[in-house]
N, C-alpha and C positions, 0 to 999 in steps of 0.2 A: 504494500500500500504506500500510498506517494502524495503529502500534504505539498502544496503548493500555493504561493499566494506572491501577489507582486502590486508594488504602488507604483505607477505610473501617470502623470501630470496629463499629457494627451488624450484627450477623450475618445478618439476614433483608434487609436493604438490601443488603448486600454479595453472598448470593445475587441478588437482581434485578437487578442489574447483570450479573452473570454470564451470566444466562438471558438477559437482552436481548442483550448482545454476542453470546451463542453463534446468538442470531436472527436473528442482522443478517451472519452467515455468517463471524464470524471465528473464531481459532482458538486456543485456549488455547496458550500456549507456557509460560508458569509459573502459577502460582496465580492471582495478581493482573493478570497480562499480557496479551493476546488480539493478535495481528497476523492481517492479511490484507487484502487487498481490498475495496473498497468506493466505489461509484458516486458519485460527487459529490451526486446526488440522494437517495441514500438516505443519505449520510452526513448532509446537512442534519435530516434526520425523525430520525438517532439521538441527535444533539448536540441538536434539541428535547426528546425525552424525558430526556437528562440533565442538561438543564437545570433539568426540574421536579425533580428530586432534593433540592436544598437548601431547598425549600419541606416538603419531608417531617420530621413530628414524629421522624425514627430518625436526621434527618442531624445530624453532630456539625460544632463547629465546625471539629476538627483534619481531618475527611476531605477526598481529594483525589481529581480524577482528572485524567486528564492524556490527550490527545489528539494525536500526534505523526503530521502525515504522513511519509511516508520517500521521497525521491525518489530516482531511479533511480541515482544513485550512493553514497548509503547503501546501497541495497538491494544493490548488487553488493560493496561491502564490508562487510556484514553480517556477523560471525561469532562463533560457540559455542565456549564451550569448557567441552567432557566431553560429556553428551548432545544430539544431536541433537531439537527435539521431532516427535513423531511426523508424519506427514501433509507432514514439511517439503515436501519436491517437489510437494505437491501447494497447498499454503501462496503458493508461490513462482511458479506456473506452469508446472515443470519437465515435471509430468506430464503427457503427453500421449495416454496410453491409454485407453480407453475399454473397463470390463469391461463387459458386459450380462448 
């Protein structure tokens, strides 16, 4: 599992980031945040693409993003406090239902 979050000043850069993570299958837990899963393979292809970011005329000096794996003992002490974000269970692996 793969906590990610970045502050970026540009507003239309800062959507594209957004849109790429939500494509890369993770999942918003706050504004700037996104956590969830992600293949050692496919994570290599998103850390390229966000790599070209600071080559972009909208990147400022001050933005940041940050790429934090979580292993499995962070993950099981993991915790919120006030809202849960949505989809958790299914975030986490919990879910194990399948609707059709």
């Amino acid at each position: 599992m793969h906590l990610i979050s970045y502050d970026i000043v540009h507003n239309r850069l800062r959507l594209k980031v957004a849109k790429l993570l939500l494509r890369y299958g993770l999942h918003r837990i706050q504004y700037s945040v996104f956590l969830g899963e992600i293949k050692e393979s496919t994570l290599g292809r998103l850390q390229a693409q966000l790599l070209l970011l600071p080559q972009s005329p909208e990147w400022s000096p001050e933005d940041t993003i940050l790429l934090l794996p979580l292993h499995q003992y962070s993950e099981d002490n993991l915790e919120f406090i006030g809202k849960t974000p949505e989809r958790w269970e299914e975030m986490t692996g919990q879910l194990h239902t399948l609707v059709i």
